[in-house]
Backbone as CSV, one residue per row, in Angstrom:
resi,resn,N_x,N_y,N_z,CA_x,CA_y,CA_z,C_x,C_y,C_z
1,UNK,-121.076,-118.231,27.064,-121.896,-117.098,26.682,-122.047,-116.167,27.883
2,UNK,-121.920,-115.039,27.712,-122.178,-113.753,28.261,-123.384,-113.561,29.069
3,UNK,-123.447,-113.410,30.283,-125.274,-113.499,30.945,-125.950,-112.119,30.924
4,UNK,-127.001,-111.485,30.773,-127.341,-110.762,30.401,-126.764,-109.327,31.608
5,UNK,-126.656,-109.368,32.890,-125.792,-108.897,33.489,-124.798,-108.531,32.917
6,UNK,-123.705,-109.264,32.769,-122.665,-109.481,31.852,-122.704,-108.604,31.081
7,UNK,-123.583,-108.835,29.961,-123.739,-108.024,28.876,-123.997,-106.518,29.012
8,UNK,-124.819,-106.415,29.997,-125.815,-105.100,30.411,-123.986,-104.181,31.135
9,UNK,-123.701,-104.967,31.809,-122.491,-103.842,32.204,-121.449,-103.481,31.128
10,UNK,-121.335,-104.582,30.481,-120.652,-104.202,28.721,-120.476,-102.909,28.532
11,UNK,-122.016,-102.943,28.319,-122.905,-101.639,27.636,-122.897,-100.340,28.058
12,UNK,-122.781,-100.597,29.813,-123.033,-99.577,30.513,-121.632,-98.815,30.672
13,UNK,-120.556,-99.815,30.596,-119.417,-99.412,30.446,-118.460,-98.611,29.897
14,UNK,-119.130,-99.091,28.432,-118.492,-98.530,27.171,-119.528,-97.191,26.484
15,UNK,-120.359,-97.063,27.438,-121.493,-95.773,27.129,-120.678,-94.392,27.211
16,UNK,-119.863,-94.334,26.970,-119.494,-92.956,27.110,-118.365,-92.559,25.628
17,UNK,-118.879,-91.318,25.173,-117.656,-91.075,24.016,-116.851,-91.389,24.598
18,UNK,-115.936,-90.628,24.970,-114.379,-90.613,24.828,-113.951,-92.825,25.615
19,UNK,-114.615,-93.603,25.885,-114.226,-94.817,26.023,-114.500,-95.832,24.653
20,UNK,-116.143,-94.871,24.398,-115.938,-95.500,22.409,-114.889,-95.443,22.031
21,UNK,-114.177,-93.748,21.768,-112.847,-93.687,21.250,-111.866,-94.370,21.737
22,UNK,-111.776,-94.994,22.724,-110.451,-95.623,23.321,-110.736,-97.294,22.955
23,UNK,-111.678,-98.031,22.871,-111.900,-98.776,22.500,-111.547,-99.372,20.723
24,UNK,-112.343,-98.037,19.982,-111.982,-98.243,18.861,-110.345,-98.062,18.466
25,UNK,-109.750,-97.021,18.966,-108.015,-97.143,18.930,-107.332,-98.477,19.507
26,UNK,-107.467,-99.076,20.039,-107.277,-100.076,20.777,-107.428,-101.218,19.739
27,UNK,-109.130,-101.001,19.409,-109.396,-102.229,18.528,-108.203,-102.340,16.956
28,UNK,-107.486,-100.781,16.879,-106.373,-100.851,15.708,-105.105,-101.627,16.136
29,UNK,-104.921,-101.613,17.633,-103.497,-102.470,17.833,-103.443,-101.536,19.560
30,UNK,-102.391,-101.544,19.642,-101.698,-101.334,21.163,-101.959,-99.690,20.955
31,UNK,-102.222,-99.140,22.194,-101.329,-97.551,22.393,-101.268,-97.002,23.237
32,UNK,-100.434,-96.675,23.719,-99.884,-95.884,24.772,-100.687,-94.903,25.503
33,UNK,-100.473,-94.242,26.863,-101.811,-93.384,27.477,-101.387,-91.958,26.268
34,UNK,-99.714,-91.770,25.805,-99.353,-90.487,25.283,-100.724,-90.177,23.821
35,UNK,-100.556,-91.344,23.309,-101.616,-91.743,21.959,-103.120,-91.387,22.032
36,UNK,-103.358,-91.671,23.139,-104.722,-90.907,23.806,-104.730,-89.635,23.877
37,UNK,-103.877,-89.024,24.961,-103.816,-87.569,24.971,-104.081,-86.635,23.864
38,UNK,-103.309,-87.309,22.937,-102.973,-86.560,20.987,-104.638,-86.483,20.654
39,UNK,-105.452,-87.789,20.886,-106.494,-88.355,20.549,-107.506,-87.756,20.827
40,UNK,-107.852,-88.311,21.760,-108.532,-87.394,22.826,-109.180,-86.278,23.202
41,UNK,-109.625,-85.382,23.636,-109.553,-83.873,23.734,-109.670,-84.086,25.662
42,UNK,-109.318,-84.990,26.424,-109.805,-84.730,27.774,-108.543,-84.345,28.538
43,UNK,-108.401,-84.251,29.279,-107.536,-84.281,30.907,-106.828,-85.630,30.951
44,UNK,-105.323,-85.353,31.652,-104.994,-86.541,31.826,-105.706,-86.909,32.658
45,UNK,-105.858,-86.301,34.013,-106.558,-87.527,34.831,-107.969,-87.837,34.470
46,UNK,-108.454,-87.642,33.487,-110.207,-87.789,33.146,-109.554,-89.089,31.867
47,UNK,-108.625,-89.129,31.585,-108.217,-90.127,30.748,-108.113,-91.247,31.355
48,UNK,-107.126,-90.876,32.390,-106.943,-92.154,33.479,-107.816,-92.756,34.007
49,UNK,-109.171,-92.142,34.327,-110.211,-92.892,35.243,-111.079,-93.585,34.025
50,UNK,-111.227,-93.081,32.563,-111.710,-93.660,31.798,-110.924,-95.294,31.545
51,UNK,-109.600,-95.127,31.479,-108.870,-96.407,31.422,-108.657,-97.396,32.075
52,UNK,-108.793,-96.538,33.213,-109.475,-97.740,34.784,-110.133,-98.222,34.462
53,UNK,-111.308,-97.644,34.490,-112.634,-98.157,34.622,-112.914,-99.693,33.308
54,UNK,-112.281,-99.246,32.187,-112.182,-100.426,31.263,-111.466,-101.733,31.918
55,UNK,-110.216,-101.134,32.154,-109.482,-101.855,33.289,-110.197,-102.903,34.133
56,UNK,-110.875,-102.008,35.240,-111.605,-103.034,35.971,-112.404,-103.872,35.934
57,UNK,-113.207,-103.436,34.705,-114.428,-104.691,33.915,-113.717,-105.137,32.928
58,UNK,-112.478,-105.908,32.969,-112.009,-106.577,31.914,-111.746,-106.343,30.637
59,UNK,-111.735,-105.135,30.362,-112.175,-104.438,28.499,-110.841,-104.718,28.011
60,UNK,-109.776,-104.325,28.947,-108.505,-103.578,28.287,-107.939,-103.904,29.648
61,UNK,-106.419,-104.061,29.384,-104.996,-104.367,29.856,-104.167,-103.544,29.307
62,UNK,-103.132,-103.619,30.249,-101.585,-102.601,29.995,-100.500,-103.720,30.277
63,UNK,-99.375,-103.389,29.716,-98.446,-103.659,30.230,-97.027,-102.733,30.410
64,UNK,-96.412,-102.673,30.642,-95.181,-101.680,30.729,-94.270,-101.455,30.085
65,UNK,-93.677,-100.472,29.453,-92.789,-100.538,28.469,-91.776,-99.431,29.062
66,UNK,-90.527,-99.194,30.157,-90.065,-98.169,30.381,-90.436,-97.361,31.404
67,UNK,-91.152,-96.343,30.783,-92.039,-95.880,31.448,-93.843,-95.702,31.196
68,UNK,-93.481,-96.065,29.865,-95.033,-96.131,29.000,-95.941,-97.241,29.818
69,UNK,-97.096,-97.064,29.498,-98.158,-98.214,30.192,-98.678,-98.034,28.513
70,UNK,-98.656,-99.132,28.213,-99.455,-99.318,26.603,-100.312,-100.827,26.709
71,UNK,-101.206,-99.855,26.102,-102.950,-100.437,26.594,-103.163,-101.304,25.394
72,UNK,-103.697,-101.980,25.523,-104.353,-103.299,25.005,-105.766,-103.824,24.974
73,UNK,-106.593,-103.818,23.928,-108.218,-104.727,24.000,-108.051,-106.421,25.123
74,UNK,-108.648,-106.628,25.815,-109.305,-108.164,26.527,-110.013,-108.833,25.811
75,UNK,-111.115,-107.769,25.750,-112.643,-108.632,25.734,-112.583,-108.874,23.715
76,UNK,-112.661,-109.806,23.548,-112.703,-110.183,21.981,-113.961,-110.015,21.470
77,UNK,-115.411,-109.537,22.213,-116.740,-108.783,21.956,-116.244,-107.228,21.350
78,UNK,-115.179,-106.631,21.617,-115.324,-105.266,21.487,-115.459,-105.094,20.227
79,UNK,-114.545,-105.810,19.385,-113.967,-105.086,17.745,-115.268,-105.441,16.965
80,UNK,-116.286,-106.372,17.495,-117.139,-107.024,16.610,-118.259,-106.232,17.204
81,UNK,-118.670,-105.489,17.981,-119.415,-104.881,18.971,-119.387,-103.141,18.209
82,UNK,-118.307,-102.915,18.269,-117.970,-101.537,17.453,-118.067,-101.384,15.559
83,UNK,-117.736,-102.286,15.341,-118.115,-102.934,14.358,-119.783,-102.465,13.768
84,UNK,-120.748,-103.057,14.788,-122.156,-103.098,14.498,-122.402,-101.923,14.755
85,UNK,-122.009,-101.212,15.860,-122.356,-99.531,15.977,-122.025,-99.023,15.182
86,UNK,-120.859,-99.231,13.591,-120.779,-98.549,12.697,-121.178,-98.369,11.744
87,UNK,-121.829,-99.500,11.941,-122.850,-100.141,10.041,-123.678,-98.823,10.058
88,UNK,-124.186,-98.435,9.313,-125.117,-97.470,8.325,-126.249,-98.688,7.869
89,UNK,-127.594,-98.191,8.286,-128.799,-98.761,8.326,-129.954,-98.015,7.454
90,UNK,-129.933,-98.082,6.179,-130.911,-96.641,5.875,-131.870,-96.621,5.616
91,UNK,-133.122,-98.066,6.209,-134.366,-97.686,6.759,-134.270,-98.372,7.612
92,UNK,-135.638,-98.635,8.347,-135.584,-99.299,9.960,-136.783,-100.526,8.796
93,UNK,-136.848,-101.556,10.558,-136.932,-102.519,9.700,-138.373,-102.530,9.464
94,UNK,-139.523,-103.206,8.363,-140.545,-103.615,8.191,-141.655,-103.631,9.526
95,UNK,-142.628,-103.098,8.890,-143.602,-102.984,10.385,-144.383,-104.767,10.016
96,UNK,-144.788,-105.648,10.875,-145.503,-106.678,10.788,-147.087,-106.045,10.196
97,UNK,-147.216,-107.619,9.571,-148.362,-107.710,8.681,-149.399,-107.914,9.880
98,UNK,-149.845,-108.340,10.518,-150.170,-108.616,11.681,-150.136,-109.127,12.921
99,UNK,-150.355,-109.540,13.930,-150.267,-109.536,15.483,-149.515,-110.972,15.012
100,UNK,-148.494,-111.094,15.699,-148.306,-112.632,15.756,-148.685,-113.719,16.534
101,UNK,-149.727,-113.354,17.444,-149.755,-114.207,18.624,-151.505,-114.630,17.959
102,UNK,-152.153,-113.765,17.599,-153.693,-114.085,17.067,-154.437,-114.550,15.424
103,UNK,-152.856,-113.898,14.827,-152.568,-113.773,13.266,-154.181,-112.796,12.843
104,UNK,-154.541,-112.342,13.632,-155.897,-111.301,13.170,-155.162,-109.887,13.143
105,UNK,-155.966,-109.128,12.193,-155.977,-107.830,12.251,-154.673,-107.195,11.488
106,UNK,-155.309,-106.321,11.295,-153.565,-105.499,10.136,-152.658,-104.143,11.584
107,UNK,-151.320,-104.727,10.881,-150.529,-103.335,11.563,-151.260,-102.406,11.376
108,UNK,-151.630,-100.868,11.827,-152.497,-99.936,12.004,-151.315,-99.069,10.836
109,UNK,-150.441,-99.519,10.699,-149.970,-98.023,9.579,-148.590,-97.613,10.205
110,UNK,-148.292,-96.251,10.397,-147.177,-95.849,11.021,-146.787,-96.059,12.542
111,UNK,-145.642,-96.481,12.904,-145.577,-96.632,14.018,-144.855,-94.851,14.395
112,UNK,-145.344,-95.082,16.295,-145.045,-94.547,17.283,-144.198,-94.445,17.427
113,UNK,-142.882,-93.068,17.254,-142.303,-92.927,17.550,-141.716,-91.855,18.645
């Protein structure tokens, strides 16, 4: 299991659009940096440092084809991870009936948002 470190850089990692998008293409099969570009709307080199950076925290691998570098998912958290960021949720959940620690007193009504 993943230590919350671990996890927390996951997160911090994959926080950015355009690495969502590279993640989720990825999570379809292999593709090339050219497949990105098409994809994409950035800079090659703003592509490249995004692919590093997955790179270096384990997300994603390349290997060589020619001249192609065609990229690849690692981490077997991603597809199931992207996954949950896609679900559609269309209320939030139940406010508690009361305190759980005293079982006294009612939720006050609407929460604080």
């Amino acid at each position: 299991m993943k230590s919350i470190g671990k996890k927390t850089e996951l997160l911090r990692v994959l926080a950015h659009p355009a690495r969502i998008r590279i993640a989720e293409e990825l999570s379809k099969g292999v593709k090339c940096v050219s497949d990105f570009e098409e994809l994409l709307e950035v800079s090659q080199p703003n592509l490249s440092q995004h692919l590093a950076l997955l790179r270096t925290h384990g997300l994603i691998d390349y290997y060589v084809d020619g001249r192609l570098r065609c990229y690849f998912l690692v981490d077997p958290m991603i597809p199931d991870l992207l996954e949950l960021l896609g679900r559609d949720y269309p209320e939030p959940l139940p406010a508690p009936a009361c305190c759980p620690i005293t079982r006294k007193g009612l939720y006050p009504g609407s929460r604080r948002r």
